[in-house]
N, C-alpha and C positions, 0 to 999 in steps of 0.2 A: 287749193283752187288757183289755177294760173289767170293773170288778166286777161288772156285772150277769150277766155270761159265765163262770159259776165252773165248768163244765167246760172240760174240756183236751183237744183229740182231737190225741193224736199224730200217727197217719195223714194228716190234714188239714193237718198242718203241716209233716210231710217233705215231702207231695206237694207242695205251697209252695216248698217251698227247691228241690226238685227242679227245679220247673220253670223258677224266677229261676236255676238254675245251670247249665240247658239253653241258656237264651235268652244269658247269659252266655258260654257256647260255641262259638255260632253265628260263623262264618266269614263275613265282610266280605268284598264280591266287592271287587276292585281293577279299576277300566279298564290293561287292557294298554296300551304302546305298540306292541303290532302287531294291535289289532284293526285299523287301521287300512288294514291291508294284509293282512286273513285271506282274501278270496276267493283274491287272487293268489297268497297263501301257499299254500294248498293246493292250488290248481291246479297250477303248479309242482311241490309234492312229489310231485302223485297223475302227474306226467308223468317222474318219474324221479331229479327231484334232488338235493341232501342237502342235508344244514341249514346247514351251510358257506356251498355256494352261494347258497342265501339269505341266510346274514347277510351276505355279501358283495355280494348284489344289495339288498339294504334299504339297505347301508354307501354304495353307487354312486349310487342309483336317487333313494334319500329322506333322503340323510345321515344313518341310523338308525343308531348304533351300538349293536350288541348283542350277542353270542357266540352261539358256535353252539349251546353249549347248551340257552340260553333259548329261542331258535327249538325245537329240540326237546323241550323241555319245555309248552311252550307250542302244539304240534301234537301233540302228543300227551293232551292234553285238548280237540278239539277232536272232536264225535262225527262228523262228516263223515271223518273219515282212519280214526277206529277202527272202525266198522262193514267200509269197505274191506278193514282189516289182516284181518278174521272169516275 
């Protein structure tokens, strides 16, 4: 604050923090290793399979290893399978 500025506006200044603590917040997208293989990925799921079977066919296919988990965590943020699920 310069002296020439001898008022103070609170408001002005939370809104400030507010929004350097927003930007602060914001979630960093990460590259998956299975974008790599998301069309197949969900083609596959949308024809029947589990996630099992893909992480076994990634483990086979592209010496991916991952659990089956992540496969379904990672399909299930994807919006092509969730509109399906509707």
């Amino acid at each position: 604050m310069s002296k020439s500025d001898e008022t103070f506006d609170p408001h002005a200044e939370i809104e400030r923090i507010r929004t350097r603590r927003a930007e602060a917040r914001r979630k960093l997208y990460r590259k998956s290793r299975l974008d790599k293989y998301r069309a197949e990925l969900v083609a596959m799921k949308q024809a029947g399979a589990s996630c099992a079977d893909l992480a076994e066919w990634l483990r086979m296919s592209h010496r991916c290893k991952v659990n089956r988990s992540s496969v379904d965590r990672y399909l299930k943020k994807l919006p092509e399978l969730s509109e399906a699920d509707r």
